[in-house]
PyMOL CGO cylinders between C-alpha atoms (Angstrom):
from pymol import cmd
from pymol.cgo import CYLINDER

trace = [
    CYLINDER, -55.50, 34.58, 22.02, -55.48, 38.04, 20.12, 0.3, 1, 1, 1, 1, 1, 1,
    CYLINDER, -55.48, 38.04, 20.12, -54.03, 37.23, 16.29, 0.3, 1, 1, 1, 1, 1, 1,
    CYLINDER, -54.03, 37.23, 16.29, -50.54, 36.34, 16.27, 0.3, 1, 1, 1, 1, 1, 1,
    CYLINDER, -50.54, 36.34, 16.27, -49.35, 39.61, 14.44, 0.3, 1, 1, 1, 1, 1, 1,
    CYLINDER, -49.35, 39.61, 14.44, -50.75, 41.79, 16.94, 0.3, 1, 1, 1, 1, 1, 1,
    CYLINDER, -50.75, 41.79, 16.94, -49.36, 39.43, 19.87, 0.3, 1, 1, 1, 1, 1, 1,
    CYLINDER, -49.36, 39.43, 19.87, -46.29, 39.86, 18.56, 0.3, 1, 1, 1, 1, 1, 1,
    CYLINDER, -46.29, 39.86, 18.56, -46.13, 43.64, 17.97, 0.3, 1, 1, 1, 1, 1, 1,
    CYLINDER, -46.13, 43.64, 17.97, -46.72, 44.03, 21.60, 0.3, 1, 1, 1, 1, 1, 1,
    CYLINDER, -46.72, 44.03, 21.60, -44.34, 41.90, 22.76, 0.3, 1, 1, 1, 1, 1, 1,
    CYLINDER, -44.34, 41.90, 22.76, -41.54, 43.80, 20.10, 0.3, 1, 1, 1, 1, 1, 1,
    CYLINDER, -41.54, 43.80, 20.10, -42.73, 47.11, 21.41, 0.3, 1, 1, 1, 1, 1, 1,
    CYLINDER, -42.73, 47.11, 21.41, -42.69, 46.21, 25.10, 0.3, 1, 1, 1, 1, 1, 1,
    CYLINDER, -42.69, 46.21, 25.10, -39.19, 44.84, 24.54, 0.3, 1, 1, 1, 1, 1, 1,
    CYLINDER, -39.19, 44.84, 24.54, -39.86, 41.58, 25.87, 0.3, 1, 1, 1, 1, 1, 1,
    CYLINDER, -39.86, 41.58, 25.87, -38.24, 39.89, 22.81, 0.3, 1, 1, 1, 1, 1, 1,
    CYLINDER, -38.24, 39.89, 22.81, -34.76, 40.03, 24.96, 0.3, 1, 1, 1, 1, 1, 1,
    CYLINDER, -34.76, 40.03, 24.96, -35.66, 37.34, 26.10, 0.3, 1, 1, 1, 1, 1, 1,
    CYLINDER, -35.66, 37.34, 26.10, -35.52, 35.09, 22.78, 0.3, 1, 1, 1, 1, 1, 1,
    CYLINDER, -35.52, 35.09, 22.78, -32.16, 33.75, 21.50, 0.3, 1, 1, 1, 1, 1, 1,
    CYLINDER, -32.16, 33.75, 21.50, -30.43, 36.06, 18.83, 0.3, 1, 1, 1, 1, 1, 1,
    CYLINDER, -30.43, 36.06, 18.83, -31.83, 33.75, 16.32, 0.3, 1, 1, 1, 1, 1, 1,
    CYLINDER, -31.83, 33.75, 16.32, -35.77, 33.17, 17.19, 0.3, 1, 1, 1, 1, 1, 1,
    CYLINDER, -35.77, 33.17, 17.19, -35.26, 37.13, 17.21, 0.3, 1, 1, 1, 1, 1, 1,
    CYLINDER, -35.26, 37.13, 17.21, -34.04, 36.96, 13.67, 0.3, 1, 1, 1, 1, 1, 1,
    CYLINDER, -34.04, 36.96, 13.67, -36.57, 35.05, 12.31, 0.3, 1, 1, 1, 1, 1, 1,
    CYLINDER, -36.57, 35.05, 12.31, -39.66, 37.04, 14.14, 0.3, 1, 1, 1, 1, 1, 1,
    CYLINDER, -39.66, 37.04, 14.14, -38.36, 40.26, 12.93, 0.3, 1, 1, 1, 1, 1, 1,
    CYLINDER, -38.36, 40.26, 12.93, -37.74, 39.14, 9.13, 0.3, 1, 1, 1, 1, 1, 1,
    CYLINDER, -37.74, 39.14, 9.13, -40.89, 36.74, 8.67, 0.3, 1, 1, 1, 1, 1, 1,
    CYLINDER, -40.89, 36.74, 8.67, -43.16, 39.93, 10.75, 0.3, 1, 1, 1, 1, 1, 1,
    CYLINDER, -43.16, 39.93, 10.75, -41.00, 42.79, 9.28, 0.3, 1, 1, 1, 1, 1, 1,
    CYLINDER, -41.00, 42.79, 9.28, -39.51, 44.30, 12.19, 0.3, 1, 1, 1, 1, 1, 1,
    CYLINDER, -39.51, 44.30, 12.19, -37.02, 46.41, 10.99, 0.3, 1, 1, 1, 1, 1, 1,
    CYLINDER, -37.02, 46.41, 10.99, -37.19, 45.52, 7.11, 0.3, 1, 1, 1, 1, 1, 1,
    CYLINDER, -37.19, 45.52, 7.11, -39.58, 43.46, 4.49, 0.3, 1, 1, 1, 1, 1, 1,
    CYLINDER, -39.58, 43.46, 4.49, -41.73, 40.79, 5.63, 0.3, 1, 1, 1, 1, 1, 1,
    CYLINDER, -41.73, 40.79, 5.63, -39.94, 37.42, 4.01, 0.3, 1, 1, 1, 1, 1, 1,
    CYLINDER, -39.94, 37.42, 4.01, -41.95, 34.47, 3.98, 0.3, 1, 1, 1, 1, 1, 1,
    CYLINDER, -41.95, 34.47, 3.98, -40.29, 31.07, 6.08, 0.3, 1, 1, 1, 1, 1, 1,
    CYLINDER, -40.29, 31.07, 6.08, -38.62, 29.85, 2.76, 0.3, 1, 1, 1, 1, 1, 1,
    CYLINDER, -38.62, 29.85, 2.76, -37.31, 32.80, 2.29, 0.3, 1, 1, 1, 1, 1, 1,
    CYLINDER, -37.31, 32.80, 2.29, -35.38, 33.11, 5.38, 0.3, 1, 1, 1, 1, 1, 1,
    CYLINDER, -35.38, 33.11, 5.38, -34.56, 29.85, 5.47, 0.3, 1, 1, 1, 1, 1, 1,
    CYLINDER, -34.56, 29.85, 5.47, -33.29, 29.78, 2.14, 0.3, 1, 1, 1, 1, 1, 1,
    CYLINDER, -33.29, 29.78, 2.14, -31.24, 33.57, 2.45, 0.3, 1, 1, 1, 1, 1, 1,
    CYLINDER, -31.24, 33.57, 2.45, -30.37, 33.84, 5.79, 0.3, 1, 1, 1, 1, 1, 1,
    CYLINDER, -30.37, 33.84, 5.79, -29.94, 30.29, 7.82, 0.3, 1, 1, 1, 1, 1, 1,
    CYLINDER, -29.94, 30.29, 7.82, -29.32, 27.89, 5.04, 0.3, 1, 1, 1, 1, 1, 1,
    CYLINDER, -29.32, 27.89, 5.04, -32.22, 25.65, 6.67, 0.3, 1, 1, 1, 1, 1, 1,
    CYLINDER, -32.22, 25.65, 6.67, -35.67, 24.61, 5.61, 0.3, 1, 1, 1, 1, 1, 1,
    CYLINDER, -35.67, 24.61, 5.61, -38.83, 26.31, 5.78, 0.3, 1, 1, 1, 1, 1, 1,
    CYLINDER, -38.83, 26.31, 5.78, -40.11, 23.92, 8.21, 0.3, 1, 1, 1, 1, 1, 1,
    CYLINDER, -40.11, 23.92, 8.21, -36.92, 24.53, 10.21, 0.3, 1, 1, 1, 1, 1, 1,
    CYLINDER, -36.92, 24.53, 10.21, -38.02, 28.17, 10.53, 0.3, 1, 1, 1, 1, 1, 1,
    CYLINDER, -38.02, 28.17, 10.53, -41.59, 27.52, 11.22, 0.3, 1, 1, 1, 1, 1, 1,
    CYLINDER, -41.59, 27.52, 11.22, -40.11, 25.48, 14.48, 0.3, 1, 1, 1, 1, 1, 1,
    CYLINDER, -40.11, 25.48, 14.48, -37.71, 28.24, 15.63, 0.3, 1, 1, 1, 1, 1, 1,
    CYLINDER, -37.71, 28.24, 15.63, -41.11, 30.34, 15.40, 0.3, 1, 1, 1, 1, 1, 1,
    CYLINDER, -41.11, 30.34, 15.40, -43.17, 28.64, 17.08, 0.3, 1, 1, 1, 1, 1, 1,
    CYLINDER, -43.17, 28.64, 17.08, -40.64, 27.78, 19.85, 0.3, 1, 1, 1, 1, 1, 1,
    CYLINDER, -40.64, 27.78, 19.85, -40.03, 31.48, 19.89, 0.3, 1, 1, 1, 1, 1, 1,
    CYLINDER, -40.03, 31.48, 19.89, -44.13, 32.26, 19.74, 0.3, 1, 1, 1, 1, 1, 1,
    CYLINDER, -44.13, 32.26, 19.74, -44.91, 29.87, 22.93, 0.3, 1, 1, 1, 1, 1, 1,
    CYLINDER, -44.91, 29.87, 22.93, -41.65, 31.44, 25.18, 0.3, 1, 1, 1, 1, 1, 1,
    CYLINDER, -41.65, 31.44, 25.18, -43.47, 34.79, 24.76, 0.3, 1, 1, 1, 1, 1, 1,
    CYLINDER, -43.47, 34.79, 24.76, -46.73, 33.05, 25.59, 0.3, 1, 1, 1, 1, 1, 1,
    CYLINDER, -46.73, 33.05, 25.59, -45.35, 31.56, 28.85, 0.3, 1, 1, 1, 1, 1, 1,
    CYLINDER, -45.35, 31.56, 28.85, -42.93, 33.66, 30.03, 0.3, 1, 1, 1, 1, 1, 1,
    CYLINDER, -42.93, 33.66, 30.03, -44.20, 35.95, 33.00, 0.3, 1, 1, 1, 1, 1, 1,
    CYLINDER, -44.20, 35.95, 33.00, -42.27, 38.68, 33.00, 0.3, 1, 1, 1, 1, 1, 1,
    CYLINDER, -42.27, 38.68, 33.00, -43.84, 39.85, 35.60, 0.3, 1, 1, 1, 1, 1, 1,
    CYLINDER, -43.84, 39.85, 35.60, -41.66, 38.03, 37.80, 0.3, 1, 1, 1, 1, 1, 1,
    CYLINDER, -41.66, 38.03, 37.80, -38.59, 39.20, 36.10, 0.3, 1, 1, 1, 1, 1, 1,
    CYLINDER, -38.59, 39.20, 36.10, -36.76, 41.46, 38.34, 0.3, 1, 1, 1, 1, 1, 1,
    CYLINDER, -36.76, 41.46, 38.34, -33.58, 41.32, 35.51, 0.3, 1, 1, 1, 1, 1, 1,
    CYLINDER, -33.58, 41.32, 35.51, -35.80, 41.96, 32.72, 0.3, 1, 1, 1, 1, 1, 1,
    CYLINDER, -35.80, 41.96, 32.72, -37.78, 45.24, 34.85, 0.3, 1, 1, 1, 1, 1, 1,
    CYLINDER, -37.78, 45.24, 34.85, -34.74, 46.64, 35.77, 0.3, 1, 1, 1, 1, 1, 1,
    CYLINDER, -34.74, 46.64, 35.77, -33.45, 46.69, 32.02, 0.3, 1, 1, 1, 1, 1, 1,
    CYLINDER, -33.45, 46.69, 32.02, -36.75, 48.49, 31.22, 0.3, 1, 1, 1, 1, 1, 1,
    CYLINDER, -36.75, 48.49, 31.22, -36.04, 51.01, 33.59, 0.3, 1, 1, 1, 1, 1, 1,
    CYLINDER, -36.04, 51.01, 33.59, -32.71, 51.33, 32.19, 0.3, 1, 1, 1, 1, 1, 1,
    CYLINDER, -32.71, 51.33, 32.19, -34.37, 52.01, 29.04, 0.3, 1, 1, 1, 1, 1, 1,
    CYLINDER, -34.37, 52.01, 29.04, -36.58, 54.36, 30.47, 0.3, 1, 1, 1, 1, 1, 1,
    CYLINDER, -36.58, 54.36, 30.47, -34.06, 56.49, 32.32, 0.3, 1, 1, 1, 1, 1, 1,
    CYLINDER, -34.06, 56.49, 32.32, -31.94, 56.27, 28.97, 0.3, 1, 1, 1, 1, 1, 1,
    CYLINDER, -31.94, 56.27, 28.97, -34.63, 57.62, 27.15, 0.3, 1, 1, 1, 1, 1, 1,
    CYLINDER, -34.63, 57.62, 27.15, -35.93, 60.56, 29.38, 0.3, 1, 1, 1, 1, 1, 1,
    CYLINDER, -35.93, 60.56, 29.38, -32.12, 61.55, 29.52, 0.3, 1, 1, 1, 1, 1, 1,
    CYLINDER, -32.12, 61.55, 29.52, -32.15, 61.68, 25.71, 0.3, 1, 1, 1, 1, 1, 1,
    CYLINDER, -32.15, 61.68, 25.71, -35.21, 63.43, 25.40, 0.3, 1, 1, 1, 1, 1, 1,
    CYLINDER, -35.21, 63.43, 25.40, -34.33, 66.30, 28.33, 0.3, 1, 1, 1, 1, 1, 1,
    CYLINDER, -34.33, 66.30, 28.33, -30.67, 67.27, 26.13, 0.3, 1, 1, 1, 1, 1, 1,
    CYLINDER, -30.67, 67.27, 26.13, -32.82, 67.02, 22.31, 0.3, 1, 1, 1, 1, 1, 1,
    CYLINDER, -32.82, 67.02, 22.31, -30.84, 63.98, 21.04, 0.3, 1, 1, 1, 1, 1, 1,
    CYLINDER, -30.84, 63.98, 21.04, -33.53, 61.32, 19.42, 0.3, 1, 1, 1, 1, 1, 1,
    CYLINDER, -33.53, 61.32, 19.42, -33.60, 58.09, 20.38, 0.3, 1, 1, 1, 1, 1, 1,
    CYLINDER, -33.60, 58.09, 20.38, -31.52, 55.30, 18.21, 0.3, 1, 1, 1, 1, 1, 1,
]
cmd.load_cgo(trace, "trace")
């Protein structure tokens, strides 16, 4: 498998990371800074859950193998919110207003 950075930037950037819970989300984005500094698993365990480090290193991994099993290529749900995404996005771009 690629190196787990780089697995997860794709998956951010393809979007597939809707289908995580809110929190496995959390803890990607702050311990791979998505969105903000990179914190380390203490650190978010510590400032933002009130659990332990090794609590955080589960919801990771837990998080890590979902996106490693999940074929979303079977997904009609999750292709059809892409498209949304898409269509919201071309829209945007056609009348000048910038995505976000």
């Amino acid at each position: 498998m690629e190196d787990k950075k780089g697995f997860l930037v794709k998956h951010f950037q393809q979007g597939h990371f809707g289908i995580l819970t809110p929190r496995e989300q959390k803890v990607l984005r702050a311990h791979y800074g998505y969105g903000g500094p990179v914190l380390t698993p203490k650190e978010i365990g510590e400032n933002i859950f009130g659990v332990t480090k090794e609590t955080i290193r589960l919801i990771e991994k837990k998080a890590i193998t979902k996106l490693e099993k999940y074929d979303f290529s079977r997904d009609p749900e999750f292709w059809a919110k892409i498209q949304r995404e898409n269509e919201k996005l071309a829209k945007d771009s056609r009348s000048g207003k910038s995505a976000g």
